[in-house]
C-alpha positions as CSV (number, residue, x, y, z in Angstrom):
1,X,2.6,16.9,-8.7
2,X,1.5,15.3,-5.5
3,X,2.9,11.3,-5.4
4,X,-1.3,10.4,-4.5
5,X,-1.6,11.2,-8.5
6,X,0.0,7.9,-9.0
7,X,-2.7,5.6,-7.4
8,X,-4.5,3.5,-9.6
9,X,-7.1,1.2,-9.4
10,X,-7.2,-1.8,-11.3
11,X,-10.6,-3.7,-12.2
12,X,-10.7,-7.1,-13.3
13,X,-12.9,-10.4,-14.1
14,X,-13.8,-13.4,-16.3
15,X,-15.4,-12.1,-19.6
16,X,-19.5,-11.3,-18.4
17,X,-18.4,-10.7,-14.6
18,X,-19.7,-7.1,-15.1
19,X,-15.9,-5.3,-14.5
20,X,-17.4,-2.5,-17.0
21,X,-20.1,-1.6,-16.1
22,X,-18.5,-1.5,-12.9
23,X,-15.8,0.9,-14.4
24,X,-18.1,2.7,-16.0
25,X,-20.0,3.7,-12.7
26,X,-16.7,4.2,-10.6
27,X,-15.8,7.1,-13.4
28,X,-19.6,8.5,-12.5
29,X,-19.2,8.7,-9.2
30,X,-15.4,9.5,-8.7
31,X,-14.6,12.5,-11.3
32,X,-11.1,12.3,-10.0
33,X,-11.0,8.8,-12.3
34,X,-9.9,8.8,-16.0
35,X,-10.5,5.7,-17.9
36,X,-7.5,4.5,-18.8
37,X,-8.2,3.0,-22.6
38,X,-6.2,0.1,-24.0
39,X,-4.9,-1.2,-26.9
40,X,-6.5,-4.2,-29.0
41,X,-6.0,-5.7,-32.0
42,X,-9.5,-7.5,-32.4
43,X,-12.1,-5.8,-34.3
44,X,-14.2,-2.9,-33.4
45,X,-17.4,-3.8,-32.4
46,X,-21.1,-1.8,-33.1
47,X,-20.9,1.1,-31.0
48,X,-17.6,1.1,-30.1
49,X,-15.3,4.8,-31.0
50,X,-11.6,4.0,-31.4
51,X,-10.2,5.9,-28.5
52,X,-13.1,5.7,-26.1
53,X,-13.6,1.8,-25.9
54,X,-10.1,0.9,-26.9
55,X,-7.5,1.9,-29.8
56,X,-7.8,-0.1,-32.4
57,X,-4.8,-1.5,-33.8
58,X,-4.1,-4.1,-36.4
59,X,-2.2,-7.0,-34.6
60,X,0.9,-5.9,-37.0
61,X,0.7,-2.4,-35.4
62,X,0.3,-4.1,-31.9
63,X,3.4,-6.1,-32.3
64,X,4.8,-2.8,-33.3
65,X,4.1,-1.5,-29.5
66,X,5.6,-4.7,-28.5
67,X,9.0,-4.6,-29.7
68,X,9.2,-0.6,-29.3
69,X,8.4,-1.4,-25.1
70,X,5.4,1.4,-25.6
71,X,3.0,-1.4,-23.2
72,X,2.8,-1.5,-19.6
73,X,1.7,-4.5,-19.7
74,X,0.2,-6.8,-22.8
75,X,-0.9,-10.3,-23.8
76,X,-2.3,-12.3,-26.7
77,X,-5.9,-13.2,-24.8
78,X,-6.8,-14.8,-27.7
79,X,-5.3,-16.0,-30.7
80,X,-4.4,-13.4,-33.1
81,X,-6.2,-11.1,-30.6
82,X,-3.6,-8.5,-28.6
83,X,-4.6,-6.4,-25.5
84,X,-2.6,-3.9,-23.7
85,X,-2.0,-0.9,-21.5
86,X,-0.2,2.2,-23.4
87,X,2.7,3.7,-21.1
88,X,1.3,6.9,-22.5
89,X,-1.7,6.7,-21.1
90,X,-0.5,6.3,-17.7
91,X,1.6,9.5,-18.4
92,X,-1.9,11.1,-19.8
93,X,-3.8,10.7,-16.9
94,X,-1.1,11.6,-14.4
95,X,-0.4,14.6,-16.1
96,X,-4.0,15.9,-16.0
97,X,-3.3,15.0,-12.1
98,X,-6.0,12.4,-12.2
99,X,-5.7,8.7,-10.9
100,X,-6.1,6.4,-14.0
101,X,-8.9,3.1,-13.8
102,X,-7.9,0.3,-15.8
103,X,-10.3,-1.8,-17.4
104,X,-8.7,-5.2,-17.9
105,X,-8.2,-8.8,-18.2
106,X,-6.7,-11.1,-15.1
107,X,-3.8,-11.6,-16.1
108,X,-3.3,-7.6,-17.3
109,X,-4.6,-6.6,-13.4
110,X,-1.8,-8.7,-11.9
111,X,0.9,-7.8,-14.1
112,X,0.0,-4.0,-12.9
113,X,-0.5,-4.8,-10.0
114,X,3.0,-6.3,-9.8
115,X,4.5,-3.1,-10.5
116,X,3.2,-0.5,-8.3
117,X,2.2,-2.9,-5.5
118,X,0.7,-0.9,-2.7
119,X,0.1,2.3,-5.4
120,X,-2.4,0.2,-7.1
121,X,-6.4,-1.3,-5.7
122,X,-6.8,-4.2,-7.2
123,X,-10.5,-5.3,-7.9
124,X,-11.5,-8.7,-8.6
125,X,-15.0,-9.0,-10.0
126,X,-16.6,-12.2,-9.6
127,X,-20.3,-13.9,-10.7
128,X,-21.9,-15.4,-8.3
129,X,-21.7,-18.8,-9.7
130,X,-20.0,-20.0,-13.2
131,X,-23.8,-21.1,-14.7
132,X,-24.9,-17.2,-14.5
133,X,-21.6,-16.2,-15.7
134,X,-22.2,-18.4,-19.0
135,X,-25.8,-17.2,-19.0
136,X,-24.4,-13.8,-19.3
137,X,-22.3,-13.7,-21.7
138,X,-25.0,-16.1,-23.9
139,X,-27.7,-12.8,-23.5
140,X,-24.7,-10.9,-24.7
141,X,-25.2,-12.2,-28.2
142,X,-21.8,-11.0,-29.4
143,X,-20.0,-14.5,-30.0
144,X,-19.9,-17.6,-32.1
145,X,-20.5,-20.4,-30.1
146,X,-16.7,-21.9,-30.6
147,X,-15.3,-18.1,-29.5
148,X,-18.0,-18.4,-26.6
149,X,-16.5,-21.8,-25.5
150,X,-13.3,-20.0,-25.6
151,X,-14.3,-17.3,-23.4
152,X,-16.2,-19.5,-21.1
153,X,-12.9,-21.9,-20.9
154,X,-10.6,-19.0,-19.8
155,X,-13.2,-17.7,-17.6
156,X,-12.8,-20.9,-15.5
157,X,-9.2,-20.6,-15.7
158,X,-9.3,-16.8,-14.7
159,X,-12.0,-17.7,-11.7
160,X,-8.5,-19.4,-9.9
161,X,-6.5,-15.8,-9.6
162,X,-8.5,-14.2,-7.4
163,X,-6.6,-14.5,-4.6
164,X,-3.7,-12.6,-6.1
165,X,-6.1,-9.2,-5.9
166,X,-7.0,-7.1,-2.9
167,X,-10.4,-7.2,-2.9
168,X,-13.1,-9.6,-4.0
169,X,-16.4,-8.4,-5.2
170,X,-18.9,-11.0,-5.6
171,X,-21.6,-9.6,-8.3
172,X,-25.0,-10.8,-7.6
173,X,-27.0,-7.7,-7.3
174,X,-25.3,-4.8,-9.3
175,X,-26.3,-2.1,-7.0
176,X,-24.3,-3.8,-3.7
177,X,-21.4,-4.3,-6.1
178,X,-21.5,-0.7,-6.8
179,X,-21.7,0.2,-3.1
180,X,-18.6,-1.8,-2.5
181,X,-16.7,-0.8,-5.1
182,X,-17.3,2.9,-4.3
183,X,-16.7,2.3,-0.7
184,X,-13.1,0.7,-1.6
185,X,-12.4,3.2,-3.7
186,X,-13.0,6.4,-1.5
187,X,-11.0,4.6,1.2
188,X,-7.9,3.8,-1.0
189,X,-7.8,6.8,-2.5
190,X,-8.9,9.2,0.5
191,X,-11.7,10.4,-1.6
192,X,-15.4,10.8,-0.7
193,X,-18.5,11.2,-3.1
């Protein structure tokens, strides 16, 4: 297997930054990409398809992974509420000679990005300002207001990583972010569209 099978790229942000649909449009454009799907204990939302969003796990079966060292890299991003990168997906996607995308939080992105250092493009997706990133994830609709407050408390803790990432994608307009994204993307991974 050629060693350029074990790039990655990494894509992270706040909660309501827009690192999915981001992902999401990377794995359009790029059909060299596999979505790399992680673990999570919190509950499956409408719409979601255990295996295609994440893997739903209770947070007994998630400590499970833990202890057994199955995770590339974990954390509890909530309380009571796991998420995680399987080894085996990693081992998936390389073994379909693809180069995996993850989908995660902050502090997931730098713990990858820790391990395969120059392998890895790490992507920090960032709102244009903290007031549209809270009036995002209001329109969202999906949270209580005390599990918004949470998410809107890490977010602000989560804004002061970025520097700890290659690259910085501000998203204002959707379209430019895609542009850069895809242009940082075909460069790191020698790849054109």
């Amino acid at each position: 297997m050629d060693s350029a099978v074990h790039k990655m790229i990494i894509v992270s942000a706040p909660s309501g930054a827009g690192k999915t649909t981001i992902v999401r449009h990377l794995l359009q454009k790029f059909p060299q990409l596999s979505f790399s799907v992680s673990a999570t204990s919190r509950k499956i939302r409408e719409g979601e398809k255990d295996g295609r969003e994440y893997y739903f796990v209770s947070s007994d079966e998630f400590r499970l992974l833990i202890s057994n060292e199955k995770l590339l890299e974990w954390q509890e991003v909530y309380s009571g509420s796991y998420y995680g990168t399987m080894i085996s997906e990693v081992k998936r996607i390389n073994d379909a000679g693809q180069f995996p995308v993850f989908d995660v939080d902050v502090v997931g992105g730098l713990n990858i990005k820790k391990m395969y250092g120059s392998d890895s493009l790490a992507l920090f997706i960032k709102p244009p300002s903290f007031e549209i990133l809270e009036a995002r994830l209001r329109a969202r609709a999906t949270d209580s207001e005390e599990s918004l407050q949470n998410r809107l408390s890490k977010a602000k803790w989560e804004l002061t990583f970025e520097q700890g990432f290659d690259k910085v994608i501000v998203n204002n307009t959707l379209e430019t972010a895609f542009e850069q994204a895809e242009k940082l993307v075909s460069d790191f991974l020698g790849i054109r569209t």
